[in-house]
C-alpha positions in Angstrom: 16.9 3.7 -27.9 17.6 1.4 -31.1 20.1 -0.7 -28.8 17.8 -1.5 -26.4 15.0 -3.4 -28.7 18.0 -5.9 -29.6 17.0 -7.4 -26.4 13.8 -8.4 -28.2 15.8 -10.5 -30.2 17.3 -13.8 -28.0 19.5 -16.7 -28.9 18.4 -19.6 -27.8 19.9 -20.1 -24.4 21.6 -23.1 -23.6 20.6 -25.5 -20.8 22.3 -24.8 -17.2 25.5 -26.3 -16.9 26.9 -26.8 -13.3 30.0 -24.7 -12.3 33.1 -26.8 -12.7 34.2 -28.6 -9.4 31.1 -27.4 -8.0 28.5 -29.5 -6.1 26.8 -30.5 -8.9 29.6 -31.7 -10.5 29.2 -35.0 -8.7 25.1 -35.0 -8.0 24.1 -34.7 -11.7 20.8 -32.7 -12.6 17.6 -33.3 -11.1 15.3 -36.3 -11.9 12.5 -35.4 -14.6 14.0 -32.2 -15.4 16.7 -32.9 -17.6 20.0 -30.8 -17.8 18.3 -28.6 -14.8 20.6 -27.6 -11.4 19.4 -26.3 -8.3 18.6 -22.5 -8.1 20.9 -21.8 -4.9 23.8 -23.2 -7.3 22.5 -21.3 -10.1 22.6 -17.9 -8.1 25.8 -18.6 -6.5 26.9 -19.2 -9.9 25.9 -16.2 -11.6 27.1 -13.9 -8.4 30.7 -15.8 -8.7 30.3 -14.9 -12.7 29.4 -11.2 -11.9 31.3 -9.6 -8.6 34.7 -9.2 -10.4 32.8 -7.4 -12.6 32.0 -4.2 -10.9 35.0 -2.8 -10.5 36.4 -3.3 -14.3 37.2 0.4 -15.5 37.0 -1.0 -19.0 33.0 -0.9 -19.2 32.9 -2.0 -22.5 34.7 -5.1 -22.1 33.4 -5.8 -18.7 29.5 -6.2 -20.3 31.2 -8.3 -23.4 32.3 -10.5 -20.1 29.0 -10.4 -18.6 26.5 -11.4 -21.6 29.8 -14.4 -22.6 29.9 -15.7 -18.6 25.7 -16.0 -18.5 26.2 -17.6 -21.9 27.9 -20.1 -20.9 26.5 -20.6 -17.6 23.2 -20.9 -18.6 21.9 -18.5 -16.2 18.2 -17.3 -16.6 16.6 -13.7 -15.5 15.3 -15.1 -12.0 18.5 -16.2 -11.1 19.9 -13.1 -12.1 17.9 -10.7 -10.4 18.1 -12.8 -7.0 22.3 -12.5 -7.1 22.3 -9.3 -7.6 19.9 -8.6 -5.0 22.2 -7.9 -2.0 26.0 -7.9 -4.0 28.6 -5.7 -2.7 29.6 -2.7 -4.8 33.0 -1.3 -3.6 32.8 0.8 -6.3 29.7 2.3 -7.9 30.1 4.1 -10.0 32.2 1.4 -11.7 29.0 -0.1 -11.2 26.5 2.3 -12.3 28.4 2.5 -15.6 28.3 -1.3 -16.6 24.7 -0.7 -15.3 24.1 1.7 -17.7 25.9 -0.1 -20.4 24.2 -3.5 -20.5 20.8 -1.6 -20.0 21.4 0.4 -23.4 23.4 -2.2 -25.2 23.1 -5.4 -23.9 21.8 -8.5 -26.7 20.4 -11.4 -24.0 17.7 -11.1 -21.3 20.1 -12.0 -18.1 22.5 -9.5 -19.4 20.1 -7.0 -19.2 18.9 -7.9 -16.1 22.1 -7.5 -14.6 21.9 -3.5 -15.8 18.6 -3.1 -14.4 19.9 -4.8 -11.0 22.8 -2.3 -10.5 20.2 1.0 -11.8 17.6 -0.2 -9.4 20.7 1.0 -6.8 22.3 3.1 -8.5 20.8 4.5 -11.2 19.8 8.6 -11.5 17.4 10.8 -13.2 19.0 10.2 -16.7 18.6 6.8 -16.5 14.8 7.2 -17.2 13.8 7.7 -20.8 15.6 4.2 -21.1 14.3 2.3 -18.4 11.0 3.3 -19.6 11.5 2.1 -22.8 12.7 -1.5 -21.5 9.3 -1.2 -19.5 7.3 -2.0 -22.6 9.0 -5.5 -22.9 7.0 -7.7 -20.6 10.2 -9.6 -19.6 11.5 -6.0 -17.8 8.4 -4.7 -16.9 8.5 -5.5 -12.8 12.6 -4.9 -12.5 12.1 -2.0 -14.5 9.7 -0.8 -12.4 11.4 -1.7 -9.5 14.4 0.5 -10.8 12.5 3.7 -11.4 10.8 3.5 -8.3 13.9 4.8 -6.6 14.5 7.2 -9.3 11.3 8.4 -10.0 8.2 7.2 -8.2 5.6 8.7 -10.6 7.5 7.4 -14.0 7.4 3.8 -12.4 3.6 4.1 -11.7 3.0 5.0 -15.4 4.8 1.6 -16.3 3.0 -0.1 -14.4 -0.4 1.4 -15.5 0.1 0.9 -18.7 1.3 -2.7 -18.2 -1.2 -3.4 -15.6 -4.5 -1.7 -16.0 -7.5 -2.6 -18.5 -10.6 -0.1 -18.7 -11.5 2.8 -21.2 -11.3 5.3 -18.4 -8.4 4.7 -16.8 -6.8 4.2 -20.2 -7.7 7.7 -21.0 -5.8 9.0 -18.0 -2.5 6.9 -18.8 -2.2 8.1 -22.5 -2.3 11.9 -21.1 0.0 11.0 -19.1 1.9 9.7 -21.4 1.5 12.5 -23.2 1.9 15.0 -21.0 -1.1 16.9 -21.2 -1.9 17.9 -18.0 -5.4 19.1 -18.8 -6.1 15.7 -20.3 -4.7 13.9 -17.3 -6.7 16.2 -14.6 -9.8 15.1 -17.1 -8.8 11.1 -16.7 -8.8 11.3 -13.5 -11.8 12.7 -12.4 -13.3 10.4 -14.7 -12.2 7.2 -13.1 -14.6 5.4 -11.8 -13.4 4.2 -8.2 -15.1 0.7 -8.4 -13.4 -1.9 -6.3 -13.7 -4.6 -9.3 -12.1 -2.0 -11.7 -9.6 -0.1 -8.9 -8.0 -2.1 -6.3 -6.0 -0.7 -3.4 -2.9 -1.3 -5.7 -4.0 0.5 -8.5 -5.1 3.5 -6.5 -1.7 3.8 -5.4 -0.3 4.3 -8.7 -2.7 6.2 -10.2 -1.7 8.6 -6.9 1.8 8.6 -7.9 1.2 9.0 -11.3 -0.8 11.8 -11.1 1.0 13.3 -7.9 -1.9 13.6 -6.4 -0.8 15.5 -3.2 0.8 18.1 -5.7 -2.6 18.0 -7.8 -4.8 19.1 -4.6 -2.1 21.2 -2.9 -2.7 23.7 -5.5 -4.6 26.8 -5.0 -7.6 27.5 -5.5 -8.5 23.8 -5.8 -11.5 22.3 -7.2 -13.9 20.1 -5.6 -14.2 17.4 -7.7 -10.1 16.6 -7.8 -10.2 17.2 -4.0 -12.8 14.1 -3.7 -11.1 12.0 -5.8 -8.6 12.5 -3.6 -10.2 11.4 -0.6 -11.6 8.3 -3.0 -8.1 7.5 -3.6 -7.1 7.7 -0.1 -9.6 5.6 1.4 -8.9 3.1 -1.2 -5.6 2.6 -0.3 -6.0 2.7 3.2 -8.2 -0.9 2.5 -6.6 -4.3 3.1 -8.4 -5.5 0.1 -5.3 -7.8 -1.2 -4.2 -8.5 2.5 -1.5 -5.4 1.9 -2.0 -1.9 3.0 -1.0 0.1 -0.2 -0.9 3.0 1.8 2.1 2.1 3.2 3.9 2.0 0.3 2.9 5.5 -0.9 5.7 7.9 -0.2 3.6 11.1 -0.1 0.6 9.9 2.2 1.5 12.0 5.0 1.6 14.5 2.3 -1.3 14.0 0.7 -3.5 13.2 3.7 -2.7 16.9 4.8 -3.0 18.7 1.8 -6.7 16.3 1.6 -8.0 17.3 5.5 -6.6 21.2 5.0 -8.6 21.6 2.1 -11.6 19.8 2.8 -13.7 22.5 3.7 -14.2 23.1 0.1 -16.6 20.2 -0.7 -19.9 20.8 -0.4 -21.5 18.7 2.3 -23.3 15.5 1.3 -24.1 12.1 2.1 -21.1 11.2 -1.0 -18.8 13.6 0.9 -19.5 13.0 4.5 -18.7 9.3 3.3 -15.4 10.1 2.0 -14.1 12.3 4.7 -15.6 9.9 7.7 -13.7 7.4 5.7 -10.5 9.3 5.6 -10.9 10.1 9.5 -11.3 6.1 10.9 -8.2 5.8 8.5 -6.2 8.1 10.7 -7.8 7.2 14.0 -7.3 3.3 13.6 -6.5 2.2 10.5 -2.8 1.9 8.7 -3.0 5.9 8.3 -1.6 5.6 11.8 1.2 3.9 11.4 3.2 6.4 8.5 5.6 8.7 9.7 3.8 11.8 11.1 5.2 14.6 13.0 4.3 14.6 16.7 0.9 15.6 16.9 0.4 16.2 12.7 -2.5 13.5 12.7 -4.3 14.0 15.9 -4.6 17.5 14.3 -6.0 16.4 11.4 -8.5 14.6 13.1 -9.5 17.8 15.0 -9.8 19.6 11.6 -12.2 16.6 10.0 -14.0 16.7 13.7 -14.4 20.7 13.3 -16.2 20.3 10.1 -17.9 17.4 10.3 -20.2 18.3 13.0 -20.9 21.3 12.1 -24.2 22.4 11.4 -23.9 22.4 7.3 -22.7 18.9 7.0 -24.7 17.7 10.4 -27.6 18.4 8.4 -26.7 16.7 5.2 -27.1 13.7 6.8 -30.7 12.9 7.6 -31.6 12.2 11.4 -32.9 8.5 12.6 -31.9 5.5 14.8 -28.8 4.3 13.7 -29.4 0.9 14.7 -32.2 0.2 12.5 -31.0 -0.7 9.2 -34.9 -1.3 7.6 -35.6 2.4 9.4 -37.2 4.6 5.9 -34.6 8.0 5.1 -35.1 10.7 2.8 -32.7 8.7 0.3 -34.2 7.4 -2.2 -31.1 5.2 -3.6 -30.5 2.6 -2.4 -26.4 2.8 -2.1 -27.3 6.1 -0.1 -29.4 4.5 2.4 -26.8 2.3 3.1 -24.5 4.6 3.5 -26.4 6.9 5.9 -27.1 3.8 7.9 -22.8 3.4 8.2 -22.6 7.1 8.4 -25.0 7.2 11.0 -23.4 4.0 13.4 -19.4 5.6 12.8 -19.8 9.6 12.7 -18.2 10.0 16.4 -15.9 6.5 16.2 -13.0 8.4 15.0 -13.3 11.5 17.0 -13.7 10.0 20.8 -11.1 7.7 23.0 -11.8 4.1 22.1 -13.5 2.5 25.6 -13.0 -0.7 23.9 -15.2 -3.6 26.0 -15.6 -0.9 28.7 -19.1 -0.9 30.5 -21.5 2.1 31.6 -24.4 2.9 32.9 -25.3 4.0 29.4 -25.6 1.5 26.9 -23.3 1.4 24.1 -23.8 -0.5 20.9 -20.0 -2.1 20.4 -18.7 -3.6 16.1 -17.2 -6.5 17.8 -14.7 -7.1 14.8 -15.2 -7.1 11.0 -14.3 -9.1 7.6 -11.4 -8.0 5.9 -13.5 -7.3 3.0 -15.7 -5.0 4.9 -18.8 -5.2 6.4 -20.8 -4.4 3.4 -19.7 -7.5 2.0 -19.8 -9.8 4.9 -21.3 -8.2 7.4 -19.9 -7.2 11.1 -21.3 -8.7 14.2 -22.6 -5.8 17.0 -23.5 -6.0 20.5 -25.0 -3.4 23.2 -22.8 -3.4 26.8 -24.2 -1.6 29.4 -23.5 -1.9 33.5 -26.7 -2.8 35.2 -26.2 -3.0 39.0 -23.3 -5.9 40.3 -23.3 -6.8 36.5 -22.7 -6.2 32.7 -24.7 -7.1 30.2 -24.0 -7.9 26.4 -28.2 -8.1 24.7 -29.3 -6.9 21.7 -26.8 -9.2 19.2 -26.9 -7.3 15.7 -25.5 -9.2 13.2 -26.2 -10.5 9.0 -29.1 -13.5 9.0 -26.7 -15.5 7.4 -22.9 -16.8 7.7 -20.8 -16.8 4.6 -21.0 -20.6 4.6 -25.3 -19.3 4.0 -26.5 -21.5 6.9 -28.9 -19.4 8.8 -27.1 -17.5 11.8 -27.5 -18.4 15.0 -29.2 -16.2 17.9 -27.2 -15.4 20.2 -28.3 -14.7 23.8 -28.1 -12.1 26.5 -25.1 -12.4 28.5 -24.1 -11.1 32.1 -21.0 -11.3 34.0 -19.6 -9.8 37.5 -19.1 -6.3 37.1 -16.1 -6.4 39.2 -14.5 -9.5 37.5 -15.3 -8.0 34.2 -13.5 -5.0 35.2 -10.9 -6.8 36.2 -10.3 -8.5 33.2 -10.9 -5.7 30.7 -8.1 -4.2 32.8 -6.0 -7.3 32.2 -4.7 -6.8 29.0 -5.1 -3.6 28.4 -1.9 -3.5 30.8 -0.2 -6.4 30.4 2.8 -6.6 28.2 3.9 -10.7 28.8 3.3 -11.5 25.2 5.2 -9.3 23.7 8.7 -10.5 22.5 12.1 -8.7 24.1 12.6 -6.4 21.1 8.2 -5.6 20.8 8.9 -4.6 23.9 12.0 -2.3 23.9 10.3 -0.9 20.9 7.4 0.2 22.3 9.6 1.8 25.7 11.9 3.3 23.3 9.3 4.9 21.1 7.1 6.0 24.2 10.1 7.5 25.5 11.2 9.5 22.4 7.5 11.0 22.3 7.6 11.7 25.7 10.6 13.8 24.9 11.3 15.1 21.2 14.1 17.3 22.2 16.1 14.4 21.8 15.7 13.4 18.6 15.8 17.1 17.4 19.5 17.5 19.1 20.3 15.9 16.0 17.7 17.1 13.8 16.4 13.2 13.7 12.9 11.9 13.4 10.9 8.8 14.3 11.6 6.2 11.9 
């Protein structure tokens, strides 16, 4: 590992120099930024420097040509990493081995990047120990990570902790980790706090793949305590705190979302645990826990299992009884947190468990969360109103919604509505059935996928899934 802290130690690198003959050859460098070229030159540059490259057998001499053609280009990391992005590699492992080679030896920054380029392709389980070395040097930390991420998920989300993360408890749980005590680590983790100013949705993710968390709770008998901070950490990736889904990105949610729901008969019921599991249940009814690749019919049966428990009469009763729609209404909670909760608990305990109507009327009045701010409603609020059919019409009364607007001018007050009942069928009908916005390929999507549902026999012919 000696080798690679000589990349700690750079020459000074030389301003860019445009190819010769090249286009900027005859435009010159940019005005105010003296001796600079464009970046689309640069890249094309350093990808001309690099292809003929990966297929030297000499390895050795093939990196000496690498870190002496960047040299003299000028080329810096950025421009690096971008060529090598989507290169051809005709032969890889002619590749992998000058990969490996400028990764363990090389002396200069872009030389090194080129290594971690080709590993973040190529590279295998023995590649590790090294790339997590390289990790510690904040100029390799996000291709680094990048690399073991196809390699090994849970050793790139240690890099990243420990690059990334700031907090006594959570830096507890990286240096057991890191040191592999696995009694220390199951400690760190239960004693992460899951505040959203301390834990975002992107952290939660790789503390999940650090820890392996679907392998942590899929172990029996399992403990409670892990097995909530395992719905914590679910629900917190499932939110669209950063505008991104972390979820999504998690290779073992479907994984750990069934090894969470199977097992969740083992918590004791609770306003903290109702919370967590009704959370983990809208997930999979309609938030981005829908869209991961589950086996036909995997998630609407875990949704029957949450359903099961959830109303029965133990964790009915943890919950205490009262009108849902009023907020000020007194509960046997005495903190505060936990009125608000049973108040949320209260409005959403059958959402996730019963065919969205949508705008749909009735002779029985329904109280309808009209849409809701990205950051959630506990932060800025969600507007409600109560539809009900009433004769030849429909009527939308009883507004609910925060006293103020974000902007903190008072809100306004809104009035009762009614409309046609057989226009407003009409149109809740409308789109519900029509397809005209959708774009050609939206559209054949949508036929193809219904199709292969309709029929799974065809994809198993060929022992294929839904991708």
């Amino acid at each position: 590992m000696a080798t690679a802290c000589r990349t700690l130690i750079r020459p000074r690198r030389p301003r860019p120099r445009p190819r010769p003959g090249g286009p900027a050859a005859s435009t010159g460098p940019k005005p105010g930024r003296p001796g600079s070229v464009d970046r689309a030159e640069a890249r094309a540059a350093a990808t001309d420097a690099i292809v003929p490259l990966l297929t030297e057998p000499d390895t050795v001499r093939a990196a000496d040509e690498v870190h002496r053609r960047l040299h003299e280009l000028g080329a810096g990391v950025s421009h690096v990493r971008h060529a090598l992005a989507e290169l051809p590699l005709k032969d890889e492992a002619a590749a992998r081995a000058l990969g490996r080679c400028l990764v363990r030896t090389g002396t200069s920054a872009p030389a090194v990047s080129v290594g971690l380029g080709l590993l973040a392709r190529l590279g295998e389980p023995e590649d590790v120990p090294c790339l997590k070395v390289l990790g510690l040097f904040r100029t390799f930390t996000r291709p680094v990570i990048t690399a073991l991420t196809s390699i090994d998920c849970p050793a790139a989300a240690l890099v990243w902790l420990s690059r990334y993360i700031e907090g006594r408890e959570l830096r507890r749980l990286v240096d057991a980790l890191l040191a592999h005590d696995d009694r220390a680590a199951r400690a760190g983790l239960l004693a992460v706090s899951l505040d959203r100013r301390a834990v975002g949705s992107a952290t939660a993710r790789r503390i999940a793949e650090a820890v392996m968390l679907d392998d942590v709770i899929s172990d029996d008998p399992v403990d409670a305590r892990p097995l909530a901070q395992a719905g914590r950490l679910l629900s917190r990736m499932a939110g669209a705190g950063t505008y991104q889904c972390e979820i999504l990105a998690y290779d073992r949610a479907v994984a750990a979302y069934e090894a969470f729901v199977t097992r969740a008969c083992r918590l004791r019921p609770g306003v903290d645990h109702y919370a967590i599991l009704l959370s983990v249940a809208l997930d999979l009814h309609s938030g981005p826990g829908v869209l991961l690749d589950w086996r036909p019919g995997r998630r609407e049966a875990l949704l029957d299992i949450l359903e099961s428990l959830l109303t029965s009469p133990a964790w009915a009763a943890a919950v205490p009884a009262g009108d849902p729609a009023d907020p000020t209404e007194p509960t046997k909670c005495a903190d505060r947190t936990d009125r608000r909760r049973v108040h949320w608990i209260r409005r959403a305990a059958r959402q996730p468990f019963t065919r969205p109507a949508a705008l749909r009327a009735t002779a029985e009045p329904r109280e309808v969360q009209l849409t809701e701010a990205y950051c959630t409603e506990g932060c800025c609020g969600a507007p409600y109103v109560t539809i009900r059919r009433d004769g030849d019409h429909v009527v939308w009364s009883d507004w609910r919604h925060p006293d103020t607007l974000p902007s903190e001018q008072p809100a306004p007050v809104l009035p009762e509505y009614r409309f046609d009942a057989p226009a407003y069928d009409a149109e809740i009908a409308r789109p519900e059935n029509d397809h005209s916005w959708a774009w050609p390929a939206r559209n054949a999507a949508r036929l193809i996928t219904a199709g292969l549902r309709d029929r799974p026999g065809i994809l198993a012919r060929w022992d294929a899934r839904m991708d």
